[in-house]
VEXKEMI-264882 format. One record per residue: z, y, x of N, C-alpha, C in turn; residue number from 1. Coordinates in steps of 0.05 Angstrom, whole numbers. Example, Ala and Ser with C-alpha at 12.3 -4.5 7.8 and 13.67 -1.06 7.14 Angstrom:
BEGIN
[pamar [156, -114, 264], [156, -90, 246], [156, -66, 264], 1] [pamar [142, -45, 257], [143, -21, 273], [157, 1, 258], 2] 
This chain:
BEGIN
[pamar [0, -23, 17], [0, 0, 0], [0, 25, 18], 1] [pamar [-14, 38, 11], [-21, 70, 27], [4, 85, 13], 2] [pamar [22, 100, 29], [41, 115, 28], [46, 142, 47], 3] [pamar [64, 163, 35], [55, 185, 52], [38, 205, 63], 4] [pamar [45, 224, 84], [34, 245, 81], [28, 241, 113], 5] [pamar [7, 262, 123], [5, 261, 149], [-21, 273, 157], 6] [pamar [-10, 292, 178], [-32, 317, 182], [-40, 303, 216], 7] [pamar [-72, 303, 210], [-84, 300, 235], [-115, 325, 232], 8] [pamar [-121, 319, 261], [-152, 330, 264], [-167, 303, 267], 9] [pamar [-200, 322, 266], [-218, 313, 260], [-228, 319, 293], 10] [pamar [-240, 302, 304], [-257, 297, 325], [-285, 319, 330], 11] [pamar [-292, 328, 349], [-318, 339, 345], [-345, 326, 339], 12] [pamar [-335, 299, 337], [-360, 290, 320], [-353, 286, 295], 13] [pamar [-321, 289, 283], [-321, 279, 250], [-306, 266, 256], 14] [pamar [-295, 240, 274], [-273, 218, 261], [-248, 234, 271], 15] [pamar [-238, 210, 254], [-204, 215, 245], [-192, 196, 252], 16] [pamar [-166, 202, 261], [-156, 180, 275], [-139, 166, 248], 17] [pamar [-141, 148, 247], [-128, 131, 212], [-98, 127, 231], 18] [pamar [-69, 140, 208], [-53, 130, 220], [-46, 101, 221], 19] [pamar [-31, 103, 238], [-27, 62, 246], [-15, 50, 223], 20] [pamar [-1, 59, 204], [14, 42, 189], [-19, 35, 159], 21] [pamar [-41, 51, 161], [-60, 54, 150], [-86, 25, 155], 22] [pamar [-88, 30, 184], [-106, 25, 199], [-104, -12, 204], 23] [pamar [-75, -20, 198], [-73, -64, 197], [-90, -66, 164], 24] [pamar [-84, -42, 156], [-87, -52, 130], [-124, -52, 113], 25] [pamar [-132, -28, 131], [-168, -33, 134], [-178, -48, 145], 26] [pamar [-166, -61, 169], [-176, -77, 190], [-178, -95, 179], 27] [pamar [-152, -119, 168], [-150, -132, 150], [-168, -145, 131], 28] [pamar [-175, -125, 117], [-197, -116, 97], [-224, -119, 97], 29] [pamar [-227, -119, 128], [-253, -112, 133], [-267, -84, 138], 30] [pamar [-257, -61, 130], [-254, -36, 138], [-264, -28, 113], 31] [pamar [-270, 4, 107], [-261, 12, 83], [-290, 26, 76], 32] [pamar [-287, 38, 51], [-307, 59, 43], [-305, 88, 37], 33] [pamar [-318, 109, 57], [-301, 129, 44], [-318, 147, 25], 34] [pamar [-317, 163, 7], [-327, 175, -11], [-323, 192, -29], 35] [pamar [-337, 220, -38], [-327, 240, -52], [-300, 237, -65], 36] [pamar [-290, 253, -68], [-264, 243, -88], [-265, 259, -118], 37] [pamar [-250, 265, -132], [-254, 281, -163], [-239, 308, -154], 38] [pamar [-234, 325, -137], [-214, 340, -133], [-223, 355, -105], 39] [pamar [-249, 355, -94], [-258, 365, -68], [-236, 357, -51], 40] [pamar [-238, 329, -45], [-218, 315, -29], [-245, 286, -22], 41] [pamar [-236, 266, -13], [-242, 252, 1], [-230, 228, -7], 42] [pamar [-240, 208, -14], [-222, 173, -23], [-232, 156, -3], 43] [pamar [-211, 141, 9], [-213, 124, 27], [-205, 103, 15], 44] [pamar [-219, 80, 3], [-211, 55, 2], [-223, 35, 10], 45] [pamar [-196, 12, 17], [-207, -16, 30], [-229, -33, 8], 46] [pamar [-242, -44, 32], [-268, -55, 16], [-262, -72, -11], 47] [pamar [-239, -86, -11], [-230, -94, -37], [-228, -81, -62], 48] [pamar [-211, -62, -57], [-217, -48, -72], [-240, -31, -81], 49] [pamar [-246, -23, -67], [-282, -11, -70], [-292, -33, -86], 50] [pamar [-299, -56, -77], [-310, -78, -91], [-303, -78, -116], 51] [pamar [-275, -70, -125], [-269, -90, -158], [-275, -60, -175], 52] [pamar [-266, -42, -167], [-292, -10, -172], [-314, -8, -176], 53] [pamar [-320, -23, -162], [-355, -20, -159], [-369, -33, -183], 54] [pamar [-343, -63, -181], [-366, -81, -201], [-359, -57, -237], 55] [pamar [-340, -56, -234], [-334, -36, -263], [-356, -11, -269], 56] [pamar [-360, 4, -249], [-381, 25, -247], [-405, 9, -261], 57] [pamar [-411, -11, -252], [-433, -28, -237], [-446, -33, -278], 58] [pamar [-423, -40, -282], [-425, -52, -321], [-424, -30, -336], 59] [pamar [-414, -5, -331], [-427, 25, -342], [-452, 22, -357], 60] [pamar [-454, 34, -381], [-479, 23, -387], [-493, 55, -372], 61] [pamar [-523, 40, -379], [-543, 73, -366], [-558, 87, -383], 62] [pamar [-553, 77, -413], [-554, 98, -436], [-537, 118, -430], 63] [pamar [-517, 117, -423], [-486, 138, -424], [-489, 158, -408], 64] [pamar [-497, 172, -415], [-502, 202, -393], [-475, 211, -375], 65] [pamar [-454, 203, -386], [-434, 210, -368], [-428, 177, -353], 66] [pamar [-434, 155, -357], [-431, 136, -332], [-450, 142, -316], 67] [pamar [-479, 152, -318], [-495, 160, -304], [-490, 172, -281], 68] [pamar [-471, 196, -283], [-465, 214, -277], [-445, 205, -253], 69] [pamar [-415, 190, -273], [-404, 166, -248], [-417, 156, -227], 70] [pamar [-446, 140, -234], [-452, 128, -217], [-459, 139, -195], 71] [pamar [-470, 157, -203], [-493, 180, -180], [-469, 178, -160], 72] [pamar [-443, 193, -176], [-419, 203, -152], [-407, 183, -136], 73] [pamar [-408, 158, -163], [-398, 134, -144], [-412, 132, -113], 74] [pamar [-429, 119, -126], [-449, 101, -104], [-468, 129, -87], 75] [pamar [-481, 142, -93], [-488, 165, -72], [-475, 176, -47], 76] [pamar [-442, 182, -54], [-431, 185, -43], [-406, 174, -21], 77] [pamar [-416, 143, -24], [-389, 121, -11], [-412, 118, 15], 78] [pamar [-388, 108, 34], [-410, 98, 61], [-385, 78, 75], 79] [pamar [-395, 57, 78], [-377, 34, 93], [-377, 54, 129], 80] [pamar [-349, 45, 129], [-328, 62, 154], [-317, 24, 166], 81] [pamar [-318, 27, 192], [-304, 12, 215], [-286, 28, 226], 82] [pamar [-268, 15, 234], [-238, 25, 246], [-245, 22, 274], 83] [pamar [-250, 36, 288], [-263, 40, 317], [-233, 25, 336], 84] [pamar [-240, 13, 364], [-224, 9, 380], [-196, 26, 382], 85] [pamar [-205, 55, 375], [-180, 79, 381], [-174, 81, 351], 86] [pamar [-172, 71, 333], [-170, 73, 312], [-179, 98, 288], 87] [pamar [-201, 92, 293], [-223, 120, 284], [-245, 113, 261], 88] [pamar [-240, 129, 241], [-271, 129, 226], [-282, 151, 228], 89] [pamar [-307, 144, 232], [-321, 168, 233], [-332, 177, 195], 90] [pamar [-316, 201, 190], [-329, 212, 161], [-358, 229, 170], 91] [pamar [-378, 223, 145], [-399, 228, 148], [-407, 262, 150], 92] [pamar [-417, 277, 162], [-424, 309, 160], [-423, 309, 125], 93] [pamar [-442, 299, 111], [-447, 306, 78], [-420, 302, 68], 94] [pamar [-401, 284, 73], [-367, 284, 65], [-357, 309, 68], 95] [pamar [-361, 310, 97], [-334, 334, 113], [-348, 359, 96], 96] [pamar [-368, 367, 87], [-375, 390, 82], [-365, 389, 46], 97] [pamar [-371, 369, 38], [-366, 373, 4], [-328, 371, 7], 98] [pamar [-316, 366, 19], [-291, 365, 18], [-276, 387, 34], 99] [pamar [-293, 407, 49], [-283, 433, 55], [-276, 431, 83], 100] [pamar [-280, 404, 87], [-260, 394, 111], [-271, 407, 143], 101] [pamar [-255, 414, 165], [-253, 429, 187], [-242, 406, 214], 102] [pamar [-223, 429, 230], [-217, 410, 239], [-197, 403, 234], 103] [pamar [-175, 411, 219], [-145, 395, 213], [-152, 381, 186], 104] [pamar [-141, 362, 178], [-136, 351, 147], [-110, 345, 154], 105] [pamar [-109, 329, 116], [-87, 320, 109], [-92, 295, 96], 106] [pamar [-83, 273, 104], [-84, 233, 99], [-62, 228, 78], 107] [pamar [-73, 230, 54], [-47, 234, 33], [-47, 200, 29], 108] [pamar [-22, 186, 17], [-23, 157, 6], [-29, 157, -19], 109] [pamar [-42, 138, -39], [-44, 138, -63], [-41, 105, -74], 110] [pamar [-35, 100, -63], [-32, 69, -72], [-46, 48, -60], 111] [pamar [-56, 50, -69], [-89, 31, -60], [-109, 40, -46], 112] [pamar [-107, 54, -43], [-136, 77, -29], [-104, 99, -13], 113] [pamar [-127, 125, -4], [-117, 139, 5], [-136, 163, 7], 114] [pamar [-122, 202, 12], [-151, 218, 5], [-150, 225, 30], 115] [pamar [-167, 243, 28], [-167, 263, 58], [-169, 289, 44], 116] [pamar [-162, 305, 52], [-161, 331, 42], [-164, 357, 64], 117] [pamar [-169, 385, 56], [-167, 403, 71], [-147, 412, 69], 118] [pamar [-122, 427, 97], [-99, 428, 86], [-101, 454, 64], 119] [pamar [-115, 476, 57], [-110, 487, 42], [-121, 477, 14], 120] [pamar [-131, 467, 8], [-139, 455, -15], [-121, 434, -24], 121] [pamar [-108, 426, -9], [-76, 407, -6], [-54, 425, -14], 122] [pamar [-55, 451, -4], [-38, 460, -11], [-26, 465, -43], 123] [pamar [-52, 473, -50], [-56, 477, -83], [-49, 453, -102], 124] [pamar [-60, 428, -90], [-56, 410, -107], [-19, 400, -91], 125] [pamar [-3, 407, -77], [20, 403, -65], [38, 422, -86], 126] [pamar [32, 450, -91], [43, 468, -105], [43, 461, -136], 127] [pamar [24, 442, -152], [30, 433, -172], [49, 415, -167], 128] [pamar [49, 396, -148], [64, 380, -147], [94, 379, -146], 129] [pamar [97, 399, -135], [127, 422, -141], [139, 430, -161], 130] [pamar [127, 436, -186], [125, 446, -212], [148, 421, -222], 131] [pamar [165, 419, -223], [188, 404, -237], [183, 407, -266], 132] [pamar [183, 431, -280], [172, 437, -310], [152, 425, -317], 133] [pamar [136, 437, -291], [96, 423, -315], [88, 390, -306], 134] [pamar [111, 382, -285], [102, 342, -285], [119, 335, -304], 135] [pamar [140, 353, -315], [152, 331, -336], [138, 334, -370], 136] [pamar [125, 353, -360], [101, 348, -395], [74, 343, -381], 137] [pamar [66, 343, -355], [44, 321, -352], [38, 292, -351], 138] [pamar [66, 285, -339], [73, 259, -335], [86, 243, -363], 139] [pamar [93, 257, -382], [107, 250, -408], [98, 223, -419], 140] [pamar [73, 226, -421], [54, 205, -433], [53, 175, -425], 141] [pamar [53, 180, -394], [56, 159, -380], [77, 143, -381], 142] [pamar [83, 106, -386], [99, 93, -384], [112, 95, -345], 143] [pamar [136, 102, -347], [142, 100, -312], [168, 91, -313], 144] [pamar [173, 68, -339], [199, 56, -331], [200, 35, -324], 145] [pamar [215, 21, -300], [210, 6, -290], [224, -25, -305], 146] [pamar [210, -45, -289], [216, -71, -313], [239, -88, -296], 147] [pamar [262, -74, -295], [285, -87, -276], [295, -114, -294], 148] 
């Protein structure tokens, strides 16, 4: 499981060094896919997961103008990543540019995947995250009790 926060740079060719607690877990895997995210951010997930994604996109019908739309973002935008000897992927120029990205980011955890972000564009989505008032009527909806 991808967990945590963690600010690195970007290489002058683009890669990123994947932190280590990140990087058993792509290898593992087979290495990962990275691709647009919904939020001008960046999704990094292991090929497994990409895979059980994919096949769901995949059954979208293509009457549906808005799975269409999914798909384009899906699949246009993913590109299979290897975890280099130094523990590096290289993100693609067309990524780093739609995601704002420079030379610092930010390697957020999300469960299963993980984003990349620019830190100021992190910041914004960090400052909602703060909002004690507005997660407890965003989050309301959501079941988050646990089954002890």
């Amino acid at each position: 499981m991808f967990l945590g926060r963690f600010y690195h740079n970007l290489d002058d060719k683009g890669r990123l060094t994947i932190p280590a607690r990140y990087r058993d877990l792509l290898v593992a895997d087979g290495g990962a896919y990275v691709m647009q995210g919904f939020d001008r951010n960046l999704l990094v997930l292991p090929c497994s997961a990409f895979d059980a994604l994919s096949r769901r996109v995949i059954q979208m019908s293509i009457t549906d103008p808005t799975a269409r739309l999914l798909k384009r973002l899906f699949f246009s935008t993913a590109d299979h990543v290897d975890v280099d000897k130094a523990g590096r992927i290289l993100v693609p120029l067309f990524l780093r540019q739609s995601a704002c990205l420079d030379e610092s980011v930010v390697v957020v955890g999300s469960g299963e995947y993980f984003e990349i972000w620019s830190p100021e564009l992190w910041e914004t989505q960090n400052v909602q995250l703060q909002d004690a008032q507005m997660n407890a009527h965003r989050f309301a909806a959501f079941n988050l009790t646990s089954d002890s």
